[in-house]
TIKEVO-198514 format. One line per 4 residues: their letters; for each residue x, y, z of C-alpha. Coordinates in pm, 1 decimal, always signed. Example, Ala and Ser with C-alpha at 12.3 -4.5 7.8 and 13.67 -1.06 7.14 Angstrom:
<sites>
as> +1230.0:-450.0:+780.0 | +1367.0:-106.0:+714.0
</sites>
This chain:
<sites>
xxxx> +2774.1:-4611.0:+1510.7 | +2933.1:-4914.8:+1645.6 | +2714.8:-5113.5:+1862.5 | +2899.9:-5182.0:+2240.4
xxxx> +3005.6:-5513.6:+2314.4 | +2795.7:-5602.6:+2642.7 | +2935.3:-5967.2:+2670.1 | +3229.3:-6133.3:+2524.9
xxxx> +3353.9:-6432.7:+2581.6 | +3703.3:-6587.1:+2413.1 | +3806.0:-6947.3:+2430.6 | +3605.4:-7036.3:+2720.3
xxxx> +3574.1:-7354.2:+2880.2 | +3443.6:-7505.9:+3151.6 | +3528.2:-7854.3:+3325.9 | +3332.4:-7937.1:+3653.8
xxxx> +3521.5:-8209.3:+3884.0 | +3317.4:-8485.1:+3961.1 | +3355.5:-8827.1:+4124.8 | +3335.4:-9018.8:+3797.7
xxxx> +3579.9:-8759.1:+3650.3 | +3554.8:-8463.5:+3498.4 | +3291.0:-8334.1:+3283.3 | +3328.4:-8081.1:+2974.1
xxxx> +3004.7:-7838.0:+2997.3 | +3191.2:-7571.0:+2750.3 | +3437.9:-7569.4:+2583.8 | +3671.0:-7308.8:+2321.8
xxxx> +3300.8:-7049.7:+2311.6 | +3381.4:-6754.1:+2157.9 | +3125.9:-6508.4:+2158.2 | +3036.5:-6133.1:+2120.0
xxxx> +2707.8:-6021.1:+2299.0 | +2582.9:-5664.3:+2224.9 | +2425.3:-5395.6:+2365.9 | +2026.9:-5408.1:+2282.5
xxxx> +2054.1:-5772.4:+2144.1 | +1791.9:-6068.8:+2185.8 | +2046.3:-6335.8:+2192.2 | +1923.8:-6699.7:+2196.5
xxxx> +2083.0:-6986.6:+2306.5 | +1973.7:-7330.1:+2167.9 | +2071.7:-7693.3:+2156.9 | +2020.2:-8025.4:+2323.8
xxxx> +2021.5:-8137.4:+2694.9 | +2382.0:-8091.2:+2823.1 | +2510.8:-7900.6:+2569.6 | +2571.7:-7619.3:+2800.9
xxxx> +2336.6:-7332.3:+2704.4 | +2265.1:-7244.2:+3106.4 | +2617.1:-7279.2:+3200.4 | +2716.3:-7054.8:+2927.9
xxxx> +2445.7:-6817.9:+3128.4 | +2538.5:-6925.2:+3467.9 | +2908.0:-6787.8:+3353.0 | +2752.0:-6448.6:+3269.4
xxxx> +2533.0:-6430.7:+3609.3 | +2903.2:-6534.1:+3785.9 | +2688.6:-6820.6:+3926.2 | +2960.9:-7056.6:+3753.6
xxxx> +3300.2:-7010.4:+3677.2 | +3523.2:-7088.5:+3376.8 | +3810.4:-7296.4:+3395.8 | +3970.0:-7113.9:+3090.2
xxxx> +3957.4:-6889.4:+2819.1 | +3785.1:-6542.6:+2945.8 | +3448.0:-6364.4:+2957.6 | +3356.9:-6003.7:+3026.7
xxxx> +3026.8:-5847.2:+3092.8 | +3024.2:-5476.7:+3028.1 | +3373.9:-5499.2:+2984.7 | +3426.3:-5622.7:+3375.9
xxxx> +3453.5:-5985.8:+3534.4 | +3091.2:-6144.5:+3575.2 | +3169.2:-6113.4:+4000.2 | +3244.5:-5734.6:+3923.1
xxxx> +2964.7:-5697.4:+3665.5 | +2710.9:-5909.3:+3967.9 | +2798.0:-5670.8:+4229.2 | +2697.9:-5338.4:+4002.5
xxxx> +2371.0:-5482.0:+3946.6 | +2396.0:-5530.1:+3613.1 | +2141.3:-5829.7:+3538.9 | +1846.9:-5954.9:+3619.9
xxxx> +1779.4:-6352.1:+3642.1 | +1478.8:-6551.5:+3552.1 | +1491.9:-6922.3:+3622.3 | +1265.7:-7196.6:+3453.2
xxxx> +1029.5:-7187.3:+3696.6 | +888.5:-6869.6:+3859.8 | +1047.8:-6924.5:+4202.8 | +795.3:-6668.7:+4406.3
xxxx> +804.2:-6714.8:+4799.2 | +385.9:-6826.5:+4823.6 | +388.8:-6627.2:+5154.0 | +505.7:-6299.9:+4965.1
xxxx> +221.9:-6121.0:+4736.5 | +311.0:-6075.6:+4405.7 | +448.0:-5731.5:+4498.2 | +608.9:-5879.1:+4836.5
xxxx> +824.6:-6056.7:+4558.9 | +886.7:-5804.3:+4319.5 | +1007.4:-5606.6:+4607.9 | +1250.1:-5863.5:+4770.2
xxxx> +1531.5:-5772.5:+4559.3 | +1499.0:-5419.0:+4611.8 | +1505.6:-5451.3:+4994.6 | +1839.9:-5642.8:+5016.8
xxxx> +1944.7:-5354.0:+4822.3 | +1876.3:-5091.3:+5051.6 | +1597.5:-4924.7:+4833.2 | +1371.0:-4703.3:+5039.6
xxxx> +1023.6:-4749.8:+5063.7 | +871.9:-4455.9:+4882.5 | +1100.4:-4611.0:+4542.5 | +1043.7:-4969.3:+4551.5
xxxx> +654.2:-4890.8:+4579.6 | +738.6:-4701.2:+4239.3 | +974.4:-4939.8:+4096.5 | +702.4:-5223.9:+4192.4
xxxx> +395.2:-5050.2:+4037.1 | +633.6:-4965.9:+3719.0 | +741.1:-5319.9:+3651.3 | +398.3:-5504.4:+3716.0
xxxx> +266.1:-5235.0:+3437.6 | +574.5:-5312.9:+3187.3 | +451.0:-5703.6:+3207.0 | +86.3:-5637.9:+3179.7
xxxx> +13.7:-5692.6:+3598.5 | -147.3:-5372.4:+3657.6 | -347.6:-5434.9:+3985.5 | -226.4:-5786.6:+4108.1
xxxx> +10.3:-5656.1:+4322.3 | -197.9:-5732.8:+4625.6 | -272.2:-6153.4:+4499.6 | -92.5:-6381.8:+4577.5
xxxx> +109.3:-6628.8:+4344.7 | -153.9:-6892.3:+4366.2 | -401.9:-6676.2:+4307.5 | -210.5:-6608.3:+3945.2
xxxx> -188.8:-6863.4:+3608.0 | +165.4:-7002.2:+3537.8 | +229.7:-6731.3:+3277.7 | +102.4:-6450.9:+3482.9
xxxx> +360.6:-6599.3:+3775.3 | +582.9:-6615.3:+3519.1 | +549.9:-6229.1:+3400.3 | +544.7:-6166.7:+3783.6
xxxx> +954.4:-6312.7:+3786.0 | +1022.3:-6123.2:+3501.2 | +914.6:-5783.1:+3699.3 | +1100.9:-5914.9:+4015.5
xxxx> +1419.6:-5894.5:+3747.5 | +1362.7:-5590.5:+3578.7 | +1247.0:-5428.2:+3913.4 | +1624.1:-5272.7:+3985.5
xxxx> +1675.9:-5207.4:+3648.2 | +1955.7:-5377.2:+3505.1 | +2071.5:-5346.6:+3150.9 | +2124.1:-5679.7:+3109.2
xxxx> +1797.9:-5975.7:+3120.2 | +1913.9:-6321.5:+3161.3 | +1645.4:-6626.6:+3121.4 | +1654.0:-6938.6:+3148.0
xxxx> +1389.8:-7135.4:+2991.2 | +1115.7:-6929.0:+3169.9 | +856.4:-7011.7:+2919.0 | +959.0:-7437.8:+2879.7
xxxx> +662.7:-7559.4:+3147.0 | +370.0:-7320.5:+2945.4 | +131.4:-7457.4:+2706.9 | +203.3:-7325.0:+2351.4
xxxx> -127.7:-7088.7:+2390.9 | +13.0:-6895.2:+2679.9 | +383.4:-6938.1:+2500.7 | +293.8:-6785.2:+2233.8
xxxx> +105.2:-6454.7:+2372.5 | +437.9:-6436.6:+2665.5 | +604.9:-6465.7:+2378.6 | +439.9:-6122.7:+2195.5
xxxx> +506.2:-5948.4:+2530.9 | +786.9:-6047.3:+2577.2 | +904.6:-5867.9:+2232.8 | +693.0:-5567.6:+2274.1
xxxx> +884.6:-5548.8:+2640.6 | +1234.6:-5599.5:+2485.0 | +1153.7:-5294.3:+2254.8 | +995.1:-5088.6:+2505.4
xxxx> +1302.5:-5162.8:+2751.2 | +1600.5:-5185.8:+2498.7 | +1732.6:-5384.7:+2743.0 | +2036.3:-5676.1:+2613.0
xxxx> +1880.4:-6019.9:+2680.0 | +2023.2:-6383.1:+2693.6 | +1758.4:-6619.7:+2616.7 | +1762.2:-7031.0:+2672.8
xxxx> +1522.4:-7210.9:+2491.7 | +1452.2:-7587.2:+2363.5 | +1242.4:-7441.9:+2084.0 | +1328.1:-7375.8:+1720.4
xxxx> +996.7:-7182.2:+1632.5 | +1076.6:-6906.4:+1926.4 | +1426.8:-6883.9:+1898.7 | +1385.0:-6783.0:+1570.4
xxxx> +1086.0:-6545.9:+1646.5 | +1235.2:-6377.9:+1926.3 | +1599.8:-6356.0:+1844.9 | +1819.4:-6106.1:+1656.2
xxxx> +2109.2:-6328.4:+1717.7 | +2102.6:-6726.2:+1766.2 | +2364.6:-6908.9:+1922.1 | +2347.5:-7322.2:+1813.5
xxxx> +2531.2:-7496.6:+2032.4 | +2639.6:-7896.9:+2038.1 | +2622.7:-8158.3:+2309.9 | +2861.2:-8175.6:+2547.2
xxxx> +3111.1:-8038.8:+2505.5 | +2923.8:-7738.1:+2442.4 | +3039.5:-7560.2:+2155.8 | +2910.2:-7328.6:+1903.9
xxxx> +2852.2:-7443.0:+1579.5 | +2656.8:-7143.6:+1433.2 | +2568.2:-6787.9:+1521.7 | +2264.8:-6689.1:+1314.5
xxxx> +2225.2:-6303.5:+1258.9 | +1810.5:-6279.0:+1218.5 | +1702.8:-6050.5:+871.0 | +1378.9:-6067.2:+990.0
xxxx> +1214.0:-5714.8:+1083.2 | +1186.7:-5578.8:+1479.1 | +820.6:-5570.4:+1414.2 | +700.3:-5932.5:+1452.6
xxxx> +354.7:-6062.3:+1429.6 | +325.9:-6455.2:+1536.8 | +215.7:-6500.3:+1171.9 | +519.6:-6382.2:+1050.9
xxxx> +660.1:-6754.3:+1172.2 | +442.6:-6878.4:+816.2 | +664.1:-6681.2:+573.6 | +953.1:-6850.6:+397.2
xxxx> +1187.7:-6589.3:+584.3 | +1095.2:-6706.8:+883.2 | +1167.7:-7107.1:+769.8 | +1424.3:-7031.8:+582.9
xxxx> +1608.8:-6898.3:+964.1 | +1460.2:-7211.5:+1162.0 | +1595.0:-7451.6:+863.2 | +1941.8:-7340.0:+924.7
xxxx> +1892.8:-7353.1:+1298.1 | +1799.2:-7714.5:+1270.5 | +2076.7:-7796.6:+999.9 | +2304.9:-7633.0:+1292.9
xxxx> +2188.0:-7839.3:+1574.5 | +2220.3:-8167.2:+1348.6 | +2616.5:-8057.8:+1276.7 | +2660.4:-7993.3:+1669.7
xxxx> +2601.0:-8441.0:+1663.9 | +2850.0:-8447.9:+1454.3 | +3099.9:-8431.6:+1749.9 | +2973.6:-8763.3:+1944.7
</sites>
């Protein structure tokens, strides 16, 4: 069975105007997102890897080419719900408890009361938060704020995840073990997810797709199909598979400089 294209994007580019002229964030992308994927996106600073997301959430938009998100316009795709956003950092309103937060979204929507106590009490189980609905987010580590954003975005439950760095400001310790859940969540869910990262070692250990990308203007100069198996234990990142992925990653990213 063919697997449905969630996102695809043809030719895209995008210039933003600025008073020292314009600047190139993306430019000729052509990519095919589908559904159920764990799609990285790595490269330097400025290359354009949270644009490129920012274009799917319809928070930017392109100045040519074209992108669809479940075959629909971003705007259209927005207003059926069909993502949820995490940012870099956890962005939870300290005068909110953690399920005052979670809930937020679902109140703009229109949910009633009765379903977003059940969607809340779902979501903080999906990212391990059983029973900390009542704290409040300085009561909570980084990472367990950080799980606590990713329940705000799955609480309406939207096919689609998009994140943007959310693990960057974490100590590898707590990285790593988001990083587990975050799997074991993806597989659980079977959710699509875009995925912006910095980091070589879990790009390659989340991903079944990785998208290198060069500086500005950001282009793609590989996409990376993972071989390595659904079932991933962090020691899997020791076997030559696993090296032999992150060596053409970084082989990718130093072609990308070949554009300066």
């Amino acid at each position: 069975m063919t697997a449905l294209p969630v996102v695809e994007a043809k030719g895209l580019d995008l210039t933003f105007q600025t008073n020292d002229g314009p600047v190139h964030a993306l430019k000729g992308v052509d990519l095919t997102i589908n559904k159920g994927d764990f799609v990285s996106f790595i490269g330097p600073s400025g290359c354009g890897k949270t644009t490129f997301l920012r274009v799917m959430a319809a928070l930017e938009h392109p100045t040519g080419g074209s992108i669809t998100v479940n075959g629909v316009s971003p705007d259209e795709a927005r207003k059926q719900r069909a993502y949820g956003y995490v940012f870099q950092h956890a962005g939870l309103y300290p005068w909110r408890t953690i399920a005052g937060n979670i809930k937020l979204p679902l109140e703009i929507m229109g949910f009633s009361k009765s379903e977003q106590q059940e969607r809340v009490e779902r979501v903080l189980k999906l990212v391990d938060l059983e029973g900390f609905g009542p704290k409040f987010p300085w009561q909570l580590s980084g990472g367990m704020q950080q799980r606590a954003s990713i329940a705000r975005a799955l609480a309406f439950d939207a096919d689609i995840l998009l994140m943007d760095e959310p693990f960057g400001a974490l100590d590898e310790i707590v990285r790593d073990h988001l990083n587990e859940q975050l799997l074991a969540l993806w597989d659980r869910t079977g959710k699509t997810i875009g995925f912006v990262t910095h980091s070589i070692p879990e790009a390659v250990y989340l991903s079944t797709k990785i998208v290198v990308m060069s500086p500005r203007p950001g282009r793609i100069t590989d996409v990376i199909e993972s071989t390595l198996p659904r079932e991933r234990p962090l020691d899997i990142r020791d076997t030559p598979e696993f090296l032999e992925i992150a060596h053409r990653v970084r082989e990718g990213l130093r072609a990308g400089h070949a554009y300066d």
